[in-house]
Z-matrix of the N, CA and C atoms (Angstrom, degrees):
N
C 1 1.426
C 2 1.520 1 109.71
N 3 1.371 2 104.13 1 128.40
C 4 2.051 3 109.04 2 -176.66
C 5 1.811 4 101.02 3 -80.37
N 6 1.553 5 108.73 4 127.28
C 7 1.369 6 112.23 5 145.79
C 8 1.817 7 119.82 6 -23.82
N 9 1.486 8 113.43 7 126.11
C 10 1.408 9 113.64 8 165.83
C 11 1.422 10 112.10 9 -39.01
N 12 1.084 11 118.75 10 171.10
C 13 1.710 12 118.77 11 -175.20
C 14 0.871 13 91.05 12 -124.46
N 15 1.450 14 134.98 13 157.13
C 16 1.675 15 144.38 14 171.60
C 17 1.284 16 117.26 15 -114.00
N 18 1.330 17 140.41 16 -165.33
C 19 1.107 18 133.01 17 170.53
C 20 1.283 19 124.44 18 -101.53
N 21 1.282 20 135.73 19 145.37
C 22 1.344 21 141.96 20 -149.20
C 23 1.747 22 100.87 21 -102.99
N 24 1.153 23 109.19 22 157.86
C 25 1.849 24 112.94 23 -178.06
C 26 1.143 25 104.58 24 -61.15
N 27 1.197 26 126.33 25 -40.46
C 28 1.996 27 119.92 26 -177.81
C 29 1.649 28 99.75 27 -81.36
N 30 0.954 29 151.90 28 -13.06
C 31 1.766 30 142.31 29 178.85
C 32 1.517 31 96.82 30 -98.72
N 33 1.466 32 128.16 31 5.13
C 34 1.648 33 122.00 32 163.54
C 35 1.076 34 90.23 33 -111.05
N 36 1.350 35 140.08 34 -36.85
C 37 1.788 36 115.22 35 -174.95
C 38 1.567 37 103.03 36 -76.97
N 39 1.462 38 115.84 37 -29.74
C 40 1.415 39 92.45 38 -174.40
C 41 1.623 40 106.69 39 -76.26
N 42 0.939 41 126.07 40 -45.19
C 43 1.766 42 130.36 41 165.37
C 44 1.573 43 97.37 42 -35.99
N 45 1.190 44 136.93 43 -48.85
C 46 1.638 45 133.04 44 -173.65
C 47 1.388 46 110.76 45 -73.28
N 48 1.282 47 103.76 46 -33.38
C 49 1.835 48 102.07 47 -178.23
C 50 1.757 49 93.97 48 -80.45
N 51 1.124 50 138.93 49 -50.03
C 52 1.094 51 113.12 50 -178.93
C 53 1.468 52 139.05 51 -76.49
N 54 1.112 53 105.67 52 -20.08
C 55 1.432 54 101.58 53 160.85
C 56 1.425 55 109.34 54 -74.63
N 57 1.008 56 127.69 55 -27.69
C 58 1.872 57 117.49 56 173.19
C 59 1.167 58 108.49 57 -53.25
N 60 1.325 59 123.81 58 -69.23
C 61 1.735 60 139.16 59 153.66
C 62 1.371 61 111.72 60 -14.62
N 63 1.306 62 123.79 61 -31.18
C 64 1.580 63 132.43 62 -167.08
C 65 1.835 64 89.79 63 -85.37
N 66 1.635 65 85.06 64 -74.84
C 67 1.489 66 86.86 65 -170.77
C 68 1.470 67 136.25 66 -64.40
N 69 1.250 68 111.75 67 -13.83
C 70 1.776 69 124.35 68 162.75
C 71 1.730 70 106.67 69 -74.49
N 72 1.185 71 115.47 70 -32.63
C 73 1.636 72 124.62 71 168.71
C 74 1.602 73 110.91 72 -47.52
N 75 1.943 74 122.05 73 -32.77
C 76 0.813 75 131.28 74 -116.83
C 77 1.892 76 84.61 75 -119.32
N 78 1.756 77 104.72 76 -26.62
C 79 1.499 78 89.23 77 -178.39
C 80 0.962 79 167.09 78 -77.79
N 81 1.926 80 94.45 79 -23.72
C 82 1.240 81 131.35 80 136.60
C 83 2.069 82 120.33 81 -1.68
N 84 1.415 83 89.80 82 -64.86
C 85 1.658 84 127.11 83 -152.09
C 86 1.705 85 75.25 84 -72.52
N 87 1.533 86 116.02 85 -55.28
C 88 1.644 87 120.04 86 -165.69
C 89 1.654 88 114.14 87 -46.14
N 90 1.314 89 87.54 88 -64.98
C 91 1.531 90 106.56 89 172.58
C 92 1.466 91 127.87 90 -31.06
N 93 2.034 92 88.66 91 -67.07
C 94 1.391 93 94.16 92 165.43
C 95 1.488 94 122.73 93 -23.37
N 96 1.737 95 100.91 94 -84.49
C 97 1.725 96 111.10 95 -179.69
C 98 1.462 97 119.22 96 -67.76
N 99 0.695 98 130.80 97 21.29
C 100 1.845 99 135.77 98 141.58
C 101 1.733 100 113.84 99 -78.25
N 102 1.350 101 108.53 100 -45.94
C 103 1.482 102 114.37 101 167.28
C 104 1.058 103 121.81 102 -48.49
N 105 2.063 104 114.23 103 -71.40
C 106 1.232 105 121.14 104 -165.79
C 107 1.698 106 105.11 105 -60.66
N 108 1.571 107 115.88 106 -42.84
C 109 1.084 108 111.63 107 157.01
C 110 1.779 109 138.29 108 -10.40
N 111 1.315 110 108.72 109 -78.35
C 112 1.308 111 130.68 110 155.25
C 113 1.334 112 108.21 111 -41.95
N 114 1.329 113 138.75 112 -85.75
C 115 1.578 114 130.07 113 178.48
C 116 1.293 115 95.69 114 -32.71
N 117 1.649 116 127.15 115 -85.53
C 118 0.963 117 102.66 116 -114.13
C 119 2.103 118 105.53 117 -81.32
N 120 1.625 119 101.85 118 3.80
C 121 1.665 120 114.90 119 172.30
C 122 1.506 121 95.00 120 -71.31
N 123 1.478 122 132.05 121 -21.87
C 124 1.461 123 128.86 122 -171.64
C 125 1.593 124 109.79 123 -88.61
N 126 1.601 125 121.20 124 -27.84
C 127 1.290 126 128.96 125 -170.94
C 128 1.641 127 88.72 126 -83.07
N 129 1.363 128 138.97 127 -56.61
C 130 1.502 129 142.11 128 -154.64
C 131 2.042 130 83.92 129 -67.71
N 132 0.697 131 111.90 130 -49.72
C 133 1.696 132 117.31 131 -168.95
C 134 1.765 133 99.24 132 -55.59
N 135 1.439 134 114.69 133 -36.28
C 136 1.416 135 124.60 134 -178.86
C 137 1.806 136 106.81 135 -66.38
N 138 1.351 137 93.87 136 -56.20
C 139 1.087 138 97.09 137 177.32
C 140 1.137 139 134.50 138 -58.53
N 141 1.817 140 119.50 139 -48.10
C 142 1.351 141 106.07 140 166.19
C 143 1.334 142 122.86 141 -61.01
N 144 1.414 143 122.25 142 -27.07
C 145 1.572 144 115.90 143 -173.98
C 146 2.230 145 108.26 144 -71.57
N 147 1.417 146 94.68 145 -22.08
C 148 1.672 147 90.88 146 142.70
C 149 1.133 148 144.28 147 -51.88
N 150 1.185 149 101.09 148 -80.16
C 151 1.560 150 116.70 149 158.25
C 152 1.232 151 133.75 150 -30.88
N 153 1.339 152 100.57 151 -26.91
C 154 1.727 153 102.03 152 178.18
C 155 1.507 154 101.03 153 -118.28
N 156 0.805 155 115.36 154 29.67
C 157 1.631 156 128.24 155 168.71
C 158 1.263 157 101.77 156 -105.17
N 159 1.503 158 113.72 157 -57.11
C 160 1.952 159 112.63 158 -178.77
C 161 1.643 160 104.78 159 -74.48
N 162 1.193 161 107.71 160 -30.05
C 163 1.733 162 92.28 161 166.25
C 164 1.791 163 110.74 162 -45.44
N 165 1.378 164 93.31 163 -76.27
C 166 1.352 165 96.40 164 -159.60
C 167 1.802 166 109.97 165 -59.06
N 168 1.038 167 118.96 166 -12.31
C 169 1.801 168 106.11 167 167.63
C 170 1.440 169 92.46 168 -99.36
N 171 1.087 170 147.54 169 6.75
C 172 1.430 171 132.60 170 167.07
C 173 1.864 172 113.73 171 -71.01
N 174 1.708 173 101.92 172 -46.00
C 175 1.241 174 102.77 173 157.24
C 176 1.478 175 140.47 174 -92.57
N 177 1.665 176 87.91 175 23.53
C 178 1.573 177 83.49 176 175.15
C 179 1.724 178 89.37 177 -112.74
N 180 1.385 179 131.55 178 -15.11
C 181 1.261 180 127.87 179 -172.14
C 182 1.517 181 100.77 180 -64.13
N 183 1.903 182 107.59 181 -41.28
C 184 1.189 183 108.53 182 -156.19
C 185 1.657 184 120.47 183 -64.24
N 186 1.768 185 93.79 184 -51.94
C 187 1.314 186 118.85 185 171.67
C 188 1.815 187 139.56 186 -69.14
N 189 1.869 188 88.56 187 -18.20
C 190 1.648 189 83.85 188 -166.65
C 191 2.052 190 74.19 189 -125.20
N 192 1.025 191 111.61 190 78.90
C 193 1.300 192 101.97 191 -171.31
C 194 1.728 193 90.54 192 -95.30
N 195 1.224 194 153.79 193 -11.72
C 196 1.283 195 138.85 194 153.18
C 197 1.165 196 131.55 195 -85.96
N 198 1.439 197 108.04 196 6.55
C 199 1.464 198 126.15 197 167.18
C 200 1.390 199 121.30 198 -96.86
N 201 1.866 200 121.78 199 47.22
C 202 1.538 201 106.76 200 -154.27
C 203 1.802 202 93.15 201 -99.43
N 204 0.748 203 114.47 202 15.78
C 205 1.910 204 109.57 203 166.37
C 206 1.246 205 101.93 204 -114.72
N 207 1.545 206 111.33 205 172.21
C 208 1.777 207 119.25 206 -179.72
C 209 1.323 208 84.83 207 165.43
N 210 1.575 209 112.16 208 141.46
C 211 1.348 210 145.03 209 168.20
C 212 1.363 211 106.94 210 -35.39
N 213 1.459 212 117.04 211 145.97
C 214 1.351 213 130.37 212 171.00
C 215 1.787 214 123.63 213 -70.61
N 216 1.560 215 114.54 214 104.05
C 217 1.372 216 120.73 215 177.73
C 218 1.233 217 128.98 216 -67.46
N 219 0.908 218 130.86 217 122.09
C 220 1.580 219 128.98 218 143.27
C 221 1.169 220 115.07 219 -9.18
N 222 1.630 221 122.67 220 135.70
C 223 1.235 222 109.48 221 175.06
C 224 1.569 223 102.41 222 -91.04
N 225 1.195 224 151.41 223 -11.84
C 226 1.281 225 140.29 224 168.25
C 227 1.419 226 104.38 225 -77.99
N 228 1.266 227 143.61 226 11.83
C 229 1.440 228 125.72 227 156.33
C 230 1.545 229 106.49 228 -141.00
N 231 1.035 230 71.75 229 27.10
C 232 2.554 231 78.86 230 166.40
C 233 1.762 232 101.02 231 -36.26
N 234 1.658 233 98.97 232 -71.03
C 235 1.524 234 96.36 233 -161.70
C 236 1.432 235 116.40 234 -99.35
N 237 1.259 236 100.40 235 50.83
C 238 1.491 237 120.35 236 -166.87
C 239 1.775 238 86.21 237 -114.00
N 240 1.718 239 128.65 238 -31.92
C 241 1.243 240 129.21 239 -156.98
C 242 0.966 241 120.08 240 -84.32
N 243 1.314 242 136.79 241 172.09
C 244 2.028 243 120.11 242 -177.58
C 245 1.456 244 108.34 243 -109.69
N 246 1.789 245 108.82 244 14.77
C 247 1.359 246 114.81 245 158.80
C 248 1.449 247 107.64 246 176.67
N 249 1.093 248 106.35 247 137.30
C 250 1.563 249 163.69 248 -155.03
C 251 1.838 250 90.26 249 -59.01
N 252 1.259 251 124.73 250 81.70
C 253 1.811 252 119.70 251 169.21
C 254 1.711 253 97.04 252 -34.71
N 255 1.547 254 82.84 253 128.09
C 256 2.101 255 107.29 254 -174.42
C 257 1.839 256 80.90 255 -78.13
N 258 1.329 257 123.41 256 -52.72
C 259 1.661 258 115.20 257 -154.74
C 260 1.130 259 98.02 258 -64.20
N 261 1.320 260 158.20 259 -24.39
C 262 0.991 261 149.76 260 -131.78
C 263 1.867 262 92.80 261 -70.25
N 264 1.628 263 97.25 262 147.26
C 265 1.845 264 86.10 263 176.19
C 266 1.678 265 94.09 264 -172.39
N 267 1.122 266 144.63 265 167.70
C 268 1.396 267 158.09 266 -96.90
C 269 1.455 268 84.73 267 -104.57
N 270 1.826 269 108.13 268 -53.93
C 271 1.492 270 103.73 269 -170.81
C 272 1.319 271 122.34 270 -51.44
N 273 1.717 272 134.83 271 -41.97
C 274 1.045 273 135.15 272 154.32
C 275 1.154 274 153.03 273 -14.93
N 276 1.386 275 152.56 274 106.77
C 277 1.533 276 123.09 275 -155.66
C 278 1.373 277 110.16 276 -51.54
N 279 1.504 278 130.53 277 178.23
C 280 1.561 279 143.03 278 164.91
C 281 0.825 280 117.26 279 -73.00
N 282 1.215 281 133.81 280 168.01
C 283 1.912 282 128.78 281 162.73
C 284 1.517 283 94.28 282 -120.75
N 285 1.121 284 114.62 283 163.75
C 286 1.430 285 126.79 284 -171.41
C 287 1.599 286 104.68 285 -131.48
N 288 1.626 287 103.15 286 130.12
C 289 1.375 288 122.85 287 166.03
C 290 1.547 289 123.45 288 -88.41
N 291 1.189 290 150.36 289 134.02
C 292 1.107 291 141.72 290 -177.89
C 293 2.112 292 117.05 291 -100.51
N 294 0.768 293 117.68 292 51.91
C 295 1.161 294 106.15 293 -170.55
C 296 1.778 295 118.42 294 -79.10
N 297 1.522 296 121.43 295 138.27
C 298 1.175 297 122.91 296 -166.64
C 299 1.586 298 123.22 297 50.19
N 300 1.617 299 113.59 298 -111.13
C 301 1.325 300 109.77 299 172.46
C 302 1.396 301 89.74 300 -123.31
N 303 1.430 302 134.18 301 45.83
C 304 1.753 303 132.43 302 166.07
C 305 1.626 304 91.78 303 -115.28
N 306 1.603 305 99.30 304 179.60
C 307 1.242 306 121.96 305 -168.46
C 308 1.512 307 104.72 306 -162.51
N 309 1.348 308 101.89 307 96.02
C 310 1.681 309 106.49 308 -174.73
C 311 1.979 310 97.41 309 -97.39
N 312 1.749 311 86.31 310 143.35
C 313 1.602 312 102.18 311 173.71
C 314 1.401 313 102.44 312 -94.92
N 315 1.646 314 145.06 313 127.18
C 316 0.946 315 157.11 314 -168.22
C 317 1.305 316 116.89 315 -116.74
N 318 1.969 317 115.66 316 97.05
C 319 1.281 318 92.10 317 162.31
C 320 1.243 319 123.27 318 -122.95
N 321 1.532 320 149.12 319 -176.35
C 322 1.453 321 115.69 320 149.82
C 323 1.789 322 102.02 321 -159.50
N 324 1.271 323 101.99 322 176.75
C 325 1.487 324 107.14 323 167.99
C 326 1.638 325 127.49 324 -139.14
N 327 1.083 326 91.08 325 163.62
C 328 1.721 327 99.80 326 177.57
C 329 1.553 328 113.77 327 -127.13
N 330 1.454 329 78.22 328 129.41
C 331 2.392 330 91.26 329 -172.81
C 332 1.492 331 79.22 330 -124.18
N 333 1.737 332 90.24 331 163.22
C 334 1.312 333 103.87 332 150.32
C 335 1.949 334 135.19 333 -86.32
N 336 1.290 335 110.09 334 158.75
C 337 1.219 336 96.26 335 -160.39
C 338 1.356 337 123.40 336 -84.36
N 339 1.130 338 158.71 337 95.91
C 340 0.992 339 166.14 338 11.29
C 341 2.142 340 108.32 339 152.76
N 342 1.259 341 95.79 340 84.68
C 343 1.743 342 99.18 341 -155.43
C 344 2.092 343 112.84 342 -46.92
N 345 1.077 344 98.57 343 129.30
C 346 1.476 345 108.83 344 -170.02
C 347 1.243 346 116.81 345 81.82
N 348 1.622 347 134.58 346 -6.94
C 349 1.204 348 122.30 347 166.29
C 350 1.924 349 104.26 348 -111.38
N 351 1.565 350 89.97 349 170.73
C 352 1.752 351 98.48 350 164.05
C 353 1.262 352 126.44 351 -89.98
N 354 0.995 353 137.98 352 -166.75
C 355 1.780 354 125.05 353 179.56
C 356 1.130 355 103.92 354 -82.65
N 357 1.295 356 138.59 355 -30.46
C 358 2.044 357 126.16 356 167.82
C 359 1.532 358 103.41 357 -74.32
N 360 1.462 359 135.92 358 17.90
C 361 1.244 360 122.36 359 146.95
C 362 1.514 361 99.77 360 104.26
N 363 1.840 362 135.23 361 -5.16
C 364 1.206 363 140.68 362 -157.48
C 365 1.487 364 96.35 363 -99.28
N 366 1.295 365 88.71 364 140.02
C 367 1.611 366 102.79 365 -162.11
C 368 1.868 367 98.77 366 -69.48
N 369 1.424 368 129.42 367 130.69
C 370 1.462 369 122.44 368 171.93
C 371 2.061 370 108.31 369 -104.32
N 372 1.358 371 93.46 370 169.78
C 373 1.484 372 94.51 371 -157.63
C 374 1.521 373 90.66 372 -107.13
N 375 2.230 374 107.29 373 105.95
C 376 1.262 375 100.88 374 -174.96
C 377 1.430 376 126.95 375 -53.11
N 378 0.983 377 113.05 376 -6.84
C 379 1.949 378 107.53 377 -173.43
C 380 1.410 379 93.62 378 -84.76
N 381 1.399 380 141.04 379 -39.20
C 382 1.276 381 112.91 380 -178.40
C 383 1.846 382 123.52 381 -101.99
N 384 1.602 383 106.32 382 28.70
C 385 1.333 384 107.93 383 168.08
C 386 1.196 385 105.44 384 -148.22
N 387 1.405 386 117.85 385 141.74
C 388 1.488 387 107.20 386 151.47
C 389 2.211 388 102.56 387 -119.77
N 390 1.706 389 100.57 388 159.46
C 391 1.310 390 76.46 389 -154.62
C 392 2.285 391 74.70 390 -108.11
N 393 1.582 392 115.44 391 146.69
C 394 1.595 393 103.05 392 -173.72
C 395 1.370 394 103.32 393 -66.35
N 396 1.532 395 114.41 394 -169.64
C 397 1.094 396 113.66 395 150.67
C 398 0.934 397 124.60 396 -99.80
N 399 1.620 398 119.13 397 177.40
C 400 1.288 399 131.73 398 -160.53
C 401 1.556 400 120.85 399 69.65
N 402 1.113 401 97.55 400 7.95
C 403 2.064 402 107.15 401 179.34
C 404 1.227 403 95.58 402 -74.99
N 405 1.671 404 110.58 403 167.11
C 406 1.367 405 109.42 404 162.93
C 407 1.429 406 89.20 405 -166.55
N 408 1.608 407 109.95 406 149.55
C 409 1.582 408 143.75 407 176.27
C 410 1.721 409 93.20 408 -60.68
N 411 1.361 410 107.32 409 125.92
C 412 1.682 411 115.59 410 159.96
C 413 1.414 412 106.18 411 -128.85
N 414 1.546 413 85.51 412 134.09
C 415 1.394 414 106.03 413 179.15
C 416 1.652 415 122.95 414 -118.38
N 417 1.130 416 117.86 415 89.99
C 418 1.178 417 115.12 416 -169.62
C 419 1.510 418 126.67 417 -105.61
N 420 1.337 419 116.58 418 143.25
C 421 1.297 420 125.07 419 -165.44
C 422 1.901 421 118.47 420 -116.70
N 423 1.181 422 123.73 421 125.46
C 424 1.508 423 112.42 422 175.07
C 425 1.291 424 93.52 423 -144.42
N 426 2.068 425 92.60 424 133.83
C 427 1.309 426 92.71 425 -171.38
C 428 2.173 427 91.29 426 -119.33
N 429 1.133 428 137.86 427 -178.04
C 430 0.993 429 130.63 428 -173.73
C 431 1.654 430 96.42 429 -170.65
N 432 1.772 431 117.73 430 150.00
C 433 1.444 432 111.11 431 173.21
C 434 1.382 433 110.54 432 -91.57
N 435 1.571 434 99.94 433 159.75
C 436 1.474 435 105.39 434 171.11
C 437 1.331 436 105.93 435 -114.59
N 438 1.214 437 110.35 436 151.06
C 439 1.919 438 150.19 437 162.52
C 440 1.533 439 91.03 438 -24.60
N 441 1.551 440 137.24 439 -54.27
C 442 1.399 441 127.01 440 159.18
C 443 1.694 442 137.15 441 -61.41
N 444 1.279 443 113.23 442 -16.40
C 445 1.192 444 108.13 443 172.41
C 446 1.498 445 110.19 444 136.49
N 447 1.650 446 96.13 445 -27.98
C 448 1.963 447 104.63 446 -166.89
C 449 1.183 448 94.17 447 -96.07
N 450 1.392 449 100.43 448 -166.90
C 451 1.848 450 104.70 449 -159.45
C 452 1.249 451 84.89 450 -146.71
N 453 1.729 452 116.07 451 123.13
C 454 1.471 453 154.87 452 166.72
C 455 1.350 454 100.27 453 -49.47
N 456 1.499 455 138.85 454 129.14
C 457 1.332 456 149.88 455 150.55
C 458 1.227 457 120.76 456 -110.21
N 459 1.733 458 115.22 457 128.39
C 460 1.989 459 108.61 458 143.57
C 461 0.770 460 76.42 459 -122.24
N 462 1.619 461 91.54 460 177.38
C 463 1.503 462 146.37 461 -167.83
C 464 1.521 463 109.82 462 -145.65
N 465 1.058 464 117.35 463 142.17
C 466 1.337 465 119.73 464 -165.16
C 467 1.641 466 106.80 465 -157.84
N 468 1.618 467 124.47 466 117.99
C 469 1.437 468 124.80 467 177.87
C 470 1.437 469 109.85 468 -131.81
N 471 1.235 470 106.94 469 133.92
C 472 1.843 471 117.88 470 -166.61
C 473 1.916 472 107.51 471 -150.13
N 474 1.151 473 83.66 472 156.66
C 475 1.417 474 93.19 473 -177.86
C 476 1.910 475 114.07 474 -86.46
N 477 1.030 476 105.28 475 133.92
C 478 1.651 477 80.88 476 -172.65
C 479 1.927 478 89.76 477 -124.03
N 480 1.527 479 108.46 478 115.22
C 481 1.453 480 130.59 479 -163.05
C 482 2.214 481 95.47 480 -68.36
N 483 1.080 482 102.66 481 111.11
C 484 1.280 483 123.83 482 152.19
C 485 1.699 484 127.47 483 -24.27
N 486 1.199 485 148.11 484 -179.55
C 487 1.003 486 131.65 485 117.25
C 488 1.762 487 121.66 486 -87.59
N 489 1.454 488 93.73 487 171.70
C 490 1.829 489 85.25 488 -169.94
C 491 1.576 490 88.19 489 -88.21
C-alpha cells in the first residue's frame, strides 16, 4: 500500500494564484455594493422626509381647510411653524432638511385638483370618486447631492383629502 501523497509547492501556488485572481475579481462587485448601498440609504432618507411632509399638510389640508394662505417663512424655521405656508410653490427658494450626514433641498406645491383627473393628470372614472372640497394636488420635490457630484431627486404627487 503507497503512502497518501500530499501536495507539491507548485499545486499551492497555483491554488494561491487563483484564488487571489478570484478574490481581486471580487472588488469591483465590493465597491459596487458599498455605493448602491449609500444611495440607495440616501434615496429612503429622501423619501421619508417626503412623506412626512405630505403627512403633515395632509392634516393641515384636512383640518385648517379655511386657512389655505399664511405668511412667507424662513427657510431656517420652516418646521419650527404650527403650519406648513399653503403658497409655497417651485418659484420660491427651498428649505432644507438635515438628516444624519445628508442635506435634503425641499420644495413643493399645492394646485387645485383638477375635475375628472388625479393629481398625475390620469383621467378617474367619475362614478366611482368624488374628490371633497378644499383638497388639493401636492407635489413634492427633494433634491439632495451625491458623493459624485450630481444631485439625487424624488418626486412625489398625492392627493391631500379636503374637508367636506
Amino acid at each position: 500500500m503507497k503512502a497518501p501523497r500530499g501536495y507539491n509547492l507548485i499545486e499551492v501556488m497555483v491554488a494561491g494564484a487563483v484564488f487571489t485572481i478570484g478574490m481581486l475579481a471580487m472588488l469591483p462587485l465590493l465597491s459596487f455594493t458599498v455605493r448602491e448601498t449609500a444611495r440607495a440609504r440616501t434615496l429612503t432618507g429622501a423619501q421619508h422626509v417626503a412623506i412626512e411632509l405630505v403627512e403633515r399638510l395632509r392634516g393641515e389640508i384636512h383640518w385648517d381647510a379655511g386657512t389655505l394662505t399664511s405668511p412667507t417663512v424662513a427657510a431656517d424655521e420652516f418646521w419650527e411653524q404650527d403650519f406648513l405656508p399653503h403658497g409655497q410653490d417651485y418659484s420660491s427658494p427651498t428649505f432644507e432638511v438635515k438628516r444624519g450626514d445628508t442635506t435634503y433641498r425641499v420644495a413643493y406645491a399645492l394646485e387645485e385638483p383638477d375635475s375628472g383627473k388625479d393629481c398625475s393628470g390620469n383621467d378617474i372614472d367619475a362614478g366611482l370618486a368624488t374628490i371633497p372640497t378644499n383638497s388639493r394636488c401636492a407635489h413634492v420635490r427633494v433634491a439632495w447631492p451625491l458623493p459624485d457630484g450630481r444631485t439625487g431627486r424624488f418626486e412625489m404627487r398625492t392627493l391631500l383629502m379636503g374637508a367636506e
